[in-house]
C-alpha positions as CSV (number, residue, x, y, z in Angstrom):
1,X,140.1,86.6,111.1
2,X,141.6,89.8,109.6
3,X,144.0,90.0,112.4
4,X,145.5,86.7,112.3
5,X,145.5,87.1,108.3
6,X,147.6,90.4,108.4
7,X,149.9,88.6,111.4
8,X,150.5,86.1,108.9
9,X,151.2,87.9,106.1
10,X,153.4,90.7,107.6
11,X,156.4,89.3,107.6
12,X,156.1,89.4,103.9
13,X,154.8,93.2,103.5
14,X,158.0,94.1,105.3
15,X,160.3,92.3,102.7
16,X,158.9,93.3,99.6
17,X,156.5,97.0,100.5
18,X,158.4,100.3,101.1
19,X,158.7,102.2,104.4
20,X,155.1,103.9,104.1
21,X,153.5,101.2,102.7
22,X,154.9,98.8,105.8
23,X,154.3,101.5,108.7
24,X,150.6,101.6,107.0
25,X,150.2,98.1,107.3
26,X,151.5,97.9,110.9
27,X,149.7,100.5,112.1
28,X,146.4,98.8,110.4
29,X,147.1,95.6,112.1
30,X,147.9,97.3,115.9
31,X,144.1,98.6,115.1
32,X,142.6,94.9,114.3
33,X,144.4,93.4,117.7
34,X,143.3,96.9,119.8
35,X,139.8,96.2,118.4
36,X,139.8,92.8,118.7
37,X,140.7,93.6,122.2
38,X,138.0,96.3,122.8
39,X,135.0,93.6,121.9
40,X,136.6,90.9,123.9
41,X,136.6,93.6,127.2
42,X,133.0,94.4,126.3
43,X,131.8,90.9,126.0
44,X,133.8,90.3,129.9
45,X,131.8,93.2,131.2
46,X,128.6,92.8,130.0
47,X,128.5,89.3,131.0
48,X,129.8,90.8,134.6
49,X,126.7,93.3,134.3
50,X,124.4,90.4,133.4
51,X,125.6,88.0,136.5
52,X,125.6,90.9,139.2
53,X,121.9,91.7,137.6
54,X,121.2,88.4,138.1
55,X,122.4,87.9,141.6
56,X,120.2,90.7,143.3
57,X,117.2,89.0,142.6
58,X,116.6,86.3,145.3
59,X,115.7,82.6,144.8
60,X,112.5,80.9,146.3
């Protein structure tokens, strides 16, 4: 929710905000995507590690 409310106001930050205040804000929002993007890889690999866990154990 943060990310896509920074995407949507940074259009805006970079009009009216000076050069600092704008690099802060970008650098900020590449943090929310890259972190947004770290706890979507975990969820993939943990549910990998849960159905390889899963398929060892044999059916009867």
């Amino acid at each position: 929710m943060l990310a896509v409310t920074m995407a949507v106001f940074t259009p805006h930050v970079l009009r009216t905000e000076s050069i600092w205040k704008a690099a802060a804000w970008l650098f900020m929002l590449a943090c929310a995507v890259a972190a947004i993007a770290a706890f979507i890889r975990a969820e993939l690999l943990l549910r990998r590690l849960e159905r390889d866990t899963h398929s060892d154990v044999p059916e009867t």
